[in-house]
N, C-alpha and C positions, 0 to 999 in steps of 0.2 A: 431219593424220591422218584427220579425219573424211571430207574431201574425197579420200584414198587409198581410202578404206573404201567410197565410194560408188562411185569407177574399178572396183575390184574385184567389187564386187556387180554393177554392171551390164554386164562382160563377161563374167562365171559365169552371167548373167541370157541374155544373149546367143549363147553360145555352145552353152545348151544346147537353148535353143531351134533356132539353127542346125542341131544335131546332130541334130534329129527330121525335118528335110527332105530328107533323102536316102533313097534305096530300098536302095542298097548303099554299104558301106565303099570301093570302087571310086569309084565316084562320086561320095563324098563325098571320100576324096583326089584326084579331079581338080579340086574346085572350092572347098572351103575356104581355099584359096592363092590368091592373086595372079599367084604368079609371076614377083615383082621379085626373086627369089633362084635362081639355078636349082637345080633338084631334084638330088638324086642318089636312086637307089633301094637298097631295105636289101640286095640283092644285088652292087648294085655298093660300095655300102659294104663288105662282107662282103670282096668282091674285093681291096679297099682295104685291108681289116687285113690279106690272107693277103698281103697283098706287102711289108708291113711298111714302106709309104710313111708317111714321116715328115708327120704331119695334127693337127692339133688338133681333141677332138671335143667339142661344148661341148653340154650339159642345159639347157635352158632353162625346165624347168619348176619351180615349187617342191620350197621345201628337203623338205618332208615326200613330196612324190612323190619325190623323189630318191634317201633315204633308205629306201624302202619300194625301189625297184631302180633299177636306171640298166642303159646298157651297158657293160662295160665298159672303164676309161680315162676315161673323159667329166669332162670339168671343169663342177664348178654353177656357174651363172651365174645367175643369178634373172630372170627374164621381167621381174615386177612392179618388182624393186628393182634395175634393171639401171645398171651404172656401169663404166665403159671402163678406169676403173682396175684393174679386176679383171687387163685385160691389159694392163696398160703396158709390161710386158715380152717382150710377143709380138709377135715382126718381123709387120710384117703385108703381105708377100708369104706366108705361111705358109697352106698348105690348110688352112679353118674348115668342120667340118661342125656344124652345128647344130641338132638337134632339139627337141620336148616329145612331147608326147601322139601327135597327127594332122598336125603342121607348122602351125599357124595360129602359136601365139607364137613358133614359131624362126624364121618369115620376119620376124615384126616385126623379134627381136632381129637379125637377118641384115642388114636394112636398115638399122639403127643402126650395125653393123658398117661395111657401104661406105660408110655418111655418115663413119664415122670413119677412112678410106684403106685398111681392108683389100682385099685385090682377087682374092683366091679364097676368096670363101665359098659354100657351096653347103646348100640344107636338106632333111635329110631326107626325102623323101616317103612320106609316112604315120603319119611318127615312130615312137614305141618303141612302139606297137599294132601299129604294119604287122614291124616286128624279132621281135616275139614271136611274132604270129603266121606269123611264116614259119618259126619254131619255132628263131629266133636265143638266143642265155643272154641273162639279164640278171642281175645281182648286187646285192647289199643292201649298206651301209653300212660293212660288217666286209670287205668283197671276197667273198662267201660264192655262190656259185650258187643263184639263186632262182626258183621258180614263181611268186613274187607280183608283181602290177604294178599299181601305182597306177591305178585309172580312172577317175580325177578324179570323174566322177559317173554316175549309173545311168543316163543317154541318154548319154553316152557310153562308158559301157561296154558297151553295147552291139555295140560295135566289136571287142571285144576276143571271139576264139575260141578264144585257148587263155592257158594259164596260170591264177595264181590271184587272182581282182579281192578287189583292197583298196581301199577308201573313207574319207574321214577323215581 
């Protein structure tokens, strides 16, 4: 537990430091990724719902960001406490989209994914900051349409231009 406690602190440590070296949220979704997932963008996602292609679209961020809004559909998954069993029952030829915040934890979780033989996973780029504000819904806990969206933290909410930042 202690040794989880200190994973976590030092990628909350890390990431937010990350988030202060960029000039724009552009910029900062070209380079926070890797790139071992290929991207798909919240447009072409959007695309993706309106044709009602049958996809799996997985949260990757914590339960309490999730709970505060997701998009919706999205299955939790937990970044931190990630376990494959969660899909034992998902063919995995099956389109995986997968976000968090900006896409840094969804490609993690993404790569975990093809380690385990899925073969269409694809991650968000820019995640559920780049969805809102391209002025996409996002919904709360109850299924409910929400302005609010997790911003993980105050250098990272910086990213976010519309909607309503919750912390905590």
């Amino acid at each position: 537990m202690k040794k989880q406690f200190i994973i976590i602190l030092f990628l909350g440590f890390t990431l937010s430091v990350a988030s202060q070296n960029y000039v724009s949220f552009d910029e900062m979704k070209e380079n926070i990724v890797s790139k071992t997932i290929p991207l798909i963008s919240v447009q072409e996602l959007k695309k993706v719902e309106n044709t009602k292609a049958k996809f799996l679209l997985i949260d990757t961020r914590e339960k309490a960001e999730y709970e505060v809004s997701h998009i919706k559909g999205a299955k939790f998954i937990s970044y931190d406490n990630f376990n494959i069993k969660d899909l034992k029952e998902v063919d995995k030829e099956t389109i995986v989209i997968v976000y968090c915040s900006v896409g840094y934890r969804s490609e993690k979780v993404g790569e975990k994914l093809k380690k385990e033989g899925f073969k269409k996973v694809m991650n968000l780029k820019g995640g559920i900051f780049d969805w809102v504000n391209w002025g996409f819904p996002v919904y709360d806990i109850e299924g409910n349409e929400t302005e609010k969206i997790h911003a993980y933290d105050k250098s990272w909410g910086k990213w976010l231009t519309k909607g309503e930042k919750v912390y905590g």
